[in-house]
C-alpha positions in Angstrom: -128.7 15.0 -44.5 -125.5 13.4 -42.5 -124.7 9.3 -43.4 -125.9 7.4 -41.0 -122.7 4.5 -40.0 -124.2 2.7 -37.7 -123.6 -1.0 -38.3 -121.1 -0.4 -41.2 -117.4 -0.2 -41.3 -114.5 -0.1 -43.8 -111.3 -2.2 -44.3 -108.3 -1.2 -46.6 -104.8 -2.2 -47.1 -102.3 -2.1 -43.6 -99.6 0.2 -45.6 -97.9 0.9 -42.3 -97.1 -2.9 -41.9 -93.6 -3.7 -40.9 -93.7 -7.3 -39.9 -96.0 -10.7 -40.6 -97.6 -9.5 -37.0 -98.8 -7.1 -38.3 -102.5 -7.1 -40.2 -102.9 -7.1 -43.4 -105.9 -4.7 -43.6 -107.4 -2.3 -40.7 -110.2 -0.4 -40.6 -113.3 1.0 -38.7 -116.2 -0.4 -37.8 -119.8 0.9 -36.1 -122.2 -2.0 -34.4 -125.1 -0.6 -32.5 -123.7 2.9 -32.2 -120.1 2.1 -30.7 -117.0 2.1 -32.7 -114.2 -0.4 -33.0 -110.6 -0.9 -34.8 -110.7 -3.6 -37.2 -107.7 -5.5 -38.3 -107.7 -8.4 -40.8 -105.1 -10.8 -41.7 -105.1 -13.5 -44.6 -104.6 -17.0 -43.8 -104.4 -19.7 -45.9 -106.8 -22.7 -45.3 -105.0 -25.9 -43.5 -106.2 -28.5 -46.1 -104.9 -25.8 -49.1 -108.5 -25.3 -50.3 -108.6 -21.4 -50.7 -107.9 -18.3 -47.9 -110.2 -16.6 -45.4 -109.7 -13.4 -42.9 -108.8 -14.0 -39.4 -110.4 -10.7 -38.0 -109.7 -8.9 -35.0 -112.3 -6.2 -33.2 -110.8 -3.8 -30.2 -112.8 -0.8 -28.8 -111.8 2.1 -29.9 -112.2 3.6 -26.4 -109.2 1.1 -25.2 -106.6 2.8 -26.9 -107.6 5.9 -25.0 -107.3 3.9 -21.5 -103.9 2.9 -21.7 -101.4 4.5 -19.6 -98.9 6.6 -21.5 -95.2 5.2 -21.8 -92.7 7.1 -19.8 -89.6 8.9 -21.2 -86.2 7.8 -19.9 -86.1 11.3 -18.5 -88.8 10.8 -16.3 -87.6 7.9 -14.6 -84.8 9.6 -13.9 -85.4 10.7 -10.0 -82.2 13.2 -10.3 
């Protein structure tokens, strides 16, 4: 019997981070049957009282749409 993921993600530690940009935690997340990265950062609340996540969802199909970058050699026209 296969797991069934719909409507369930996961969200570990960013060890690839290189700058305060950069989340904190990604992940992977299912809702209805489509999948999404998920990327979390921890933020501190203004009035000092404790922290929360400030969450961000993207398709996972975008990533796929977006126009490869070009090497310098192929903007050479010579």
């Amino acid at each position: 019997m296969q797991f069934d993921n719909t409507n369930s993600g996961i969200l570990s530690r960013n060890d690839r981070r290189e700058s305060e940009k950069h989340p904190e935690f990604t992940g992977t997340i299912n809702v209805d049957g489509k999948d999404y990265w998920l990327s979390a950062w921890v933020k501190e609340r203004k009035d000092g009282s404790g922290k929360f996540f400030s969450l961000s969802v993207r398709a996972k199909e975008q990533q796929a749409k977006q126009p490869a970058r070009r090497t310098v050699d192929e903007e050479i026209p010579f």
